[in-house]
N, C-alpha and C positions, 0 to 999 in steps of 0.2 A: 238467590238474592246477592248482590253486590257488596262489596266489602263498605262502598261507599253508602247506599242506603241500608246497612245496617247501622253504621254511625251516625249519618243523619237525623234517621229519623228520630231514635231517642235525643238525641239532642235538639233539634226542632221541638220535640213534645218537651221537653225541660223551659226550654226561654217563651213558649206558650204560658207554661203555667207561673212563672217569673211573670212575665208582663199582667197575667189576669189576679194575680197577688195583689198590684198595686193599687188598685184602684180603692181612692178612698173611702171610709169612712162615716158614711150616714147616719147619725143618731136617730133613733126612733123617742119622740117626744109625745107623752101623755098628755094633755088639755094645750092649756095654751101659752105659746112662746114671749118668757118675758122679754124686757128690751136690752138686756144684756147680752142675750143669746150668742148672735153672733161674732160678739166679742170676746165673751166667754170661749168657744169652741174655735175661734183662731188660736187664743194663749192653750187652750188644752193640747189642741194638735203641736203647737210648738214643742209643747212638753213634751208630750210621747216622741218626739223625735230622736230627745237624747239617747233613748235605746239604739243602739248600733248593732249591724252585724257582725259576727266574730269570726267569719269563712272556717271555723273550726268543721262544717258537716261538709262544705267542699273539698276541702283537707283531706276526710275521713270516708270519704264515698269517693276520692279520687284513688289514692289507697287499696282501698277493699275492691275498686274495679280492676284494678292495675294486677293485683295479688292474684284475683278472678281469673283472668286472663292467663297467667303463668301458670297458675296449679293446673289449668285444663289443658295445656301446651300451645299457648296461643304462641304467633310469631309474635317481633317486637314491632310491629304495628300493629297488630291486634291486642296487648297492652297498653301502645300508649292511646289508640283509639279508646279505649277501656278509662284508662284515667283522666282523659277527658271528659267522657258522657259522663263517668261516674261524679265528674268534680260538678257540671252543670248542671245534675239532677241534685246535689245534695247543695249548692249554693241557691237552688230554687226552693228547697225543702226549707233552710233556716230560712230564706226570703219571706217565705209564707209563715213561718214562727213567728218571725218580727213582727211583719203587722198584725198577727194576731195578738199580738202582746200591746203593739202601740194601739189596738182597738181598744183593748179593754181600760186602759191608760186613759182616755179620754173619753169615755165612760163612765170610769168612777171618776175623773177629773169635773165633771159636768154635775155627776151627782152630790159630791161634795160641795159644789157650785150651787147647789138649790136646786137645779135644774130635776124634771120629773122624765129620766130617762128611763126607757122600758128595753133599749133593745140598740 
């Protein structure tokens, strides 16, 4: 196998799971939807917004690939190829932290709302 589809490929499967991270948010509502709703769950979602990401796990997994790579005698492309995938899988890792964080954010935001969130 190729120097280049070793790199590739985890990194293709990294910004897959980046892109499938994003997608918003659907609350699951028990009976029926009062008529604040949807104005309720615009202000929630803005709120969870504030959470940011901190590229501390792209840092730390760019890092640990690069180190990876040395200790096993990689050349210095096979390093910084390393500290690449390593950074795009661990910026897709907090990626997915994040919205799991801003889910539940607008969840209880809705719940505190009155809203009869189930899920």
């Amino acid at each position: 196998m190729s120097k280049f589809v070793k790199t590739c490929v985890p990194l293709c499967l990294a910004m897959m799971l980046t892109a499938c991270a994003q997608k918003e948010y659907e609350p699951i509502i028990d009976g029926p939807v009062s008529e604040t709703y949807e104005q309720d769950l615009a202000e929630c979602r803005e709120i969870s917004e504030q959470k940011q990401t901190t590229g501390a796990n792209a840092a730390t997994s760019g890092v640990s690939g690069g180190l990876w790579a040395g200790i096993f005698g990689g050349s210095t492309s096979d390093i910084v190829a390393s500290v690449v995938v390593g950074s795009a899988i661990g910026a897709a890792d907090e990626s997915a932290q994040v919205k799991g964080i801003r889910d539940r954010l607008v969840f209880r935001c809705l719940r505190g709302r009155g809203h009869n969130v189930i899920g």
